[in-house]
C-alpha positions in Angstrom: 0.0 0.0 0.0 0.7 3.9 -0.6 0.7 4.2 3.2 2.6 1.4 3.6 5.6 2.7 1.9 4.9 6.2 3.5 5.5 4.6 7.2 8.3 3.1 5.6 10.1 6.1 5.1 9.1 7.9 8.1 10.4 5.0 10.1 13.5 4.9 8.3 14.3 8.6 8.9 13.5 8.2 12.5 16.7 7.5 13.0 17.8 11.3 13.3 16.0 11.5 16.6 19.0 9.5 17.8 21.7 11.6 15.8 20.5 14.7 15.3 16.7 15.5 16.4 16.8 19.0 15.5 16.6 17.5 11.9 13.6 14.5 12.7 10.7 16.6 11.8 12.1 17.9 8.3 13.7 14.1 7.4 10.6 12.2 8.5 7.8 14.4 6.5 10.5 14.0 3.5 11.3 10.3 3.7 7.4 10.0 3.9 6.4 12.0 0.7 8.9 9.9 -0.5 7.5 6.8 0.1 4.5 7.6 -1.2 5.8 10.0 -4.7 6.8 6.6 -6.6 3.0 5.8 -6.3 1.8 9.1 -8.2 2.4 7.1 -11.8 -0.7 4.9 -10.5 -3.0 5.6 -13.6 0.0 6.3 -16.2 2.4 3.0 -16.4 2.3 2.1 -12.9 5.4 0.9 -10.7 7.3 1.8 -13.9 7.0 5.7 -14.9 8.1 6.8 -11.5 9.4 4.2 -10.0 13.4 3.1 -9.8 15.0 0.7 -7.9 18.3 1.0 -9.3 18.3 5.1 -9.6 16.8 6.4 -6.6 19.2 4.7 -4.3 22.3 6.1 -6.4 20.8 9.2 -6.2 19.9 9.2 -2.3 24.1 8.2 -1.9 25.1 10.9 -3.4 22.3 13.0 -2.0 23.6 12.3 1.4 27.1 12.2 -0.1 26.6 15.6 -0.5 25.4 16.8 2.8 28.7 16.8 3.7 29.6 19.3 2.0 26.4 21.3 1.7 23.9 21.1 5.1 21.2 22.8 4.6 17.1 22.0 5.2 16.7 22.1 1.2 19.7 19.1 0.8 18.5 17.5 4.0 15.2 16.9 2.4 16.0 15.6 -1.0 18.6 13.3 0.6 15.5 11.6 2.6 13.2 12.1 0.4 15.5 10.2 -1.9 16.1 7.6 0.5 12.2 7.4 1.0 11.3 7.2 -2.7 14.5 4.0 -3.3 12.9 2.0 -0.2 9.1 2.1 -2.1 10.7 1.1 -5.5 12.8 -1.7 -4.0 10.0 -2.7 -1.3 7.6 -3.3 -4.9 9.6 -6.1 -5.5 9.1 -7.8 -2.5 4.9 -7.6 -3.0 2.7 -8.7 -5.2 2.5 -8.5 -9.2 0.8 -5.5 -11.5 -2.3 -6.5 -12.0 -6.1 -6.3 -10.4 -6.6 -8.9 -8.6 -2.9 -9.9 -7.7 -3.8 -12.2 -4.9 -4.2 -14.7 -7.8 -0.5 -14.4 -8.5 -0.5 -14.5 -12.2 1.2 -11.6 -12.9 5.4 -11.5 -13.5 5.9 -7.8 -13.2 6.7 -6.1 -9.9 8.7 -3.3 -10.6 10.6 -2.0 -13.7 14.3 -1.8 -13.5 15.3 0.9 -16.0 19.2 0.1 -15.6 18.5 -3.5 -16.5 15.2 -2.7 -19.0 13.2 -5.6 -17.4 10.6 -6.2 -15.3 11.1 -7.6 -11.5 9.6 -10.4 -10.9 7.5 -9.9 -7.7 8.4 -12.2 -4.7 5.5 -11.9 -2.8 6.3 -11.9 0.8 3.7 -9.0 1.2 1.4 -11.0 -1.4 -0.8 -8.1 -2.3 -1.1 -4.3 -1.7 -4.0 -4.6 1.0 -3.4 -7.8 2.3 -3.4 -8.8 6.4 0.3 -8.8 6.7 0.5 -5.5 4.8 -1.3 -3.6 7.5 0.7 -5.3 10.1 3.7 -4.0 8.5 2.0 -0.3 8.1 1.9 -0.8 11.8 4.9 -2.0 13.0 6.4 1.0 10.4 4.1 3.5 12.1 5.7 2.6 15.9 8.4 5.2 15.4 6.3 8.0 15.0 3.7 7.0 17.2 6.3 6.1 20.1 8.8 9.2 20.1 7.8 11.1 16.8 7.9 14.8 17.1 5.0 17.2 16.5 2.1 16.1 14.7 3.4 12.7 13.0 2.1 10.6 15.3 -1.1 11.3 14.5 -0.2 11.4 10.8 0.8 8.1 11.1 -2.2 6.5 13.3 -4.5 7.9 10.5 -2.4 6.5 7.7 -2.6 3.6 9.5 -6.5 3.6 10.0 -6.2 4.5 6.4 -4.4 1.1 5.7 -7.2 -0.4 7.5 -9.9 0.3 5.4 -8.1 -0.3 2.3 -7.3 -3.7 3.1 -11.3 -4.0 4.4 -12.4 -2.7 0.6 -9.1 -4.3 -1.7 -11.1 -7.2 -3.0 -14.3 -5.4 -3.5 -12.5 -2.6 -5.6 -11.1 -4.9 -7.5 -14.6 -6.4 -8.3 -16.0 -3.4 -8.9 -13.7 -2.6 -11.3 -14.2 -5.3 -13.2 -18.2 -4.8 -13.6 -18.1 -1.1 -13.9 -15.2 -1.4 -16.9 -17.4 -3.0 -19.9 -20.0 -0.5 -19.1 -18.0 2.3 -19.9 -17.3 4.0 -23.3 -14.2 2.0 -25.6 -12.7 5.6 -25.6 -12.4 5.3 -22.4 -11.7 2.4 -21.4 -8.7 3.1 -23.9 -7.2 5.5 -21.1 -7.5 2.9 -18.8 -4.2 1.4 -17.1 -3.9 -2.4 -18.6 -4.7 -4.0 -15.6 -8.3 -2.7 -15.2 -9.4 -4.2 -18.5 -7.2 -7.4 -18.5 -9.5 -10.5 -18.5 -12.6 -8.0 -19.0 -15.1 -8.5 -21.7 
């Protein structure tokens, strides 16, 4: 899940509460929108237009590379934000496949590696976006923030989490939805549509 990727980050970036809290709130919002910014290519060539789990983490190292020799919030943020955009592309590769129902495991793509110009195939130890053991690991991310987050992020994080919650309650129904609301619509729209909505539909 979006949110799932979001905690990720956030937890991550906790870290600078040990090192330097001064700097949590900034690198936890950014490692979050960075968890979640992969995700924005949803409806135009998903978990491939934006995502890159061989660039963003070469960017993030010399993102952070470079905070040595320029500290400022600006660098800070890119450097997590970075950081929180490489854990979402790599983490897709450890879930399920790119299609609508992908609890049926039929699908081969996970994530696409630009540097290699393949697909990833997924692994499935989360085994879809939605499923039980994703919102457990929304949860377990979310502890950080909850526990010893500054400001308002532990709040942020119980709602993503409740968020999680409800996704996972409606994942299968969406997917049914989609697939009885999709013949019904106009071919020139359904054109638009990313290919996993109108696989397998009549």
């Amino acid at each position: 899940m979006a949110t799932t990727h979001a905690l990720a980050g956030i937890a991550v970036a906790s870290v600078t509460l040990l090192v330097a809290p001064e700097q949590a709130s900034v690198a936890m919002v950014a490692a979050g929108v960075g968890g979640l910014f992969p995700d924005f290519d949803l409806y135009a060539g998903h978990r491939r237009t934006l995502h890159y789990p061989v660039y963003y983490p070469l960017a993030a190292a010399v993102a952070f590379a470079g905070l040595a020799l320029v500290t400022s919030v600006a660098t800070l943020a890119l450097a997590w934000f970075l950081l929180g955009a490489a854990l979402h592309s790599v983490m897709d590769a450890f879930g399920g496949g790119l299609e609508l129902r992908p609890w049926e495991g039929r699908s081969d793509r996970a994530v696409y590696d630009h540097f290699n110009e393949r697909w990833l195939a997924p692994r499935r130890w989360i085994r879809y976006d939605g499923a039980p053991e994703d919102v457990l690991l929304a949860g377990v991310f979310a502890l950080p923030a909850v526990v010893v987050g500054p400001g308002p992020l532990d709040r942020v994080a119980l709602a993503l989490v409740v968020v999680s919650m409800g996704w996972a309650l409606a994942r299968k129904s969406v997917a049914t939805a989609t697939e009885r609301v999709v013949p019904l619509l106009p071919p020139r729209l359904v054109a638009h549509l990313p290919e996993r909505f109108t696989e397998g539909v009549a």
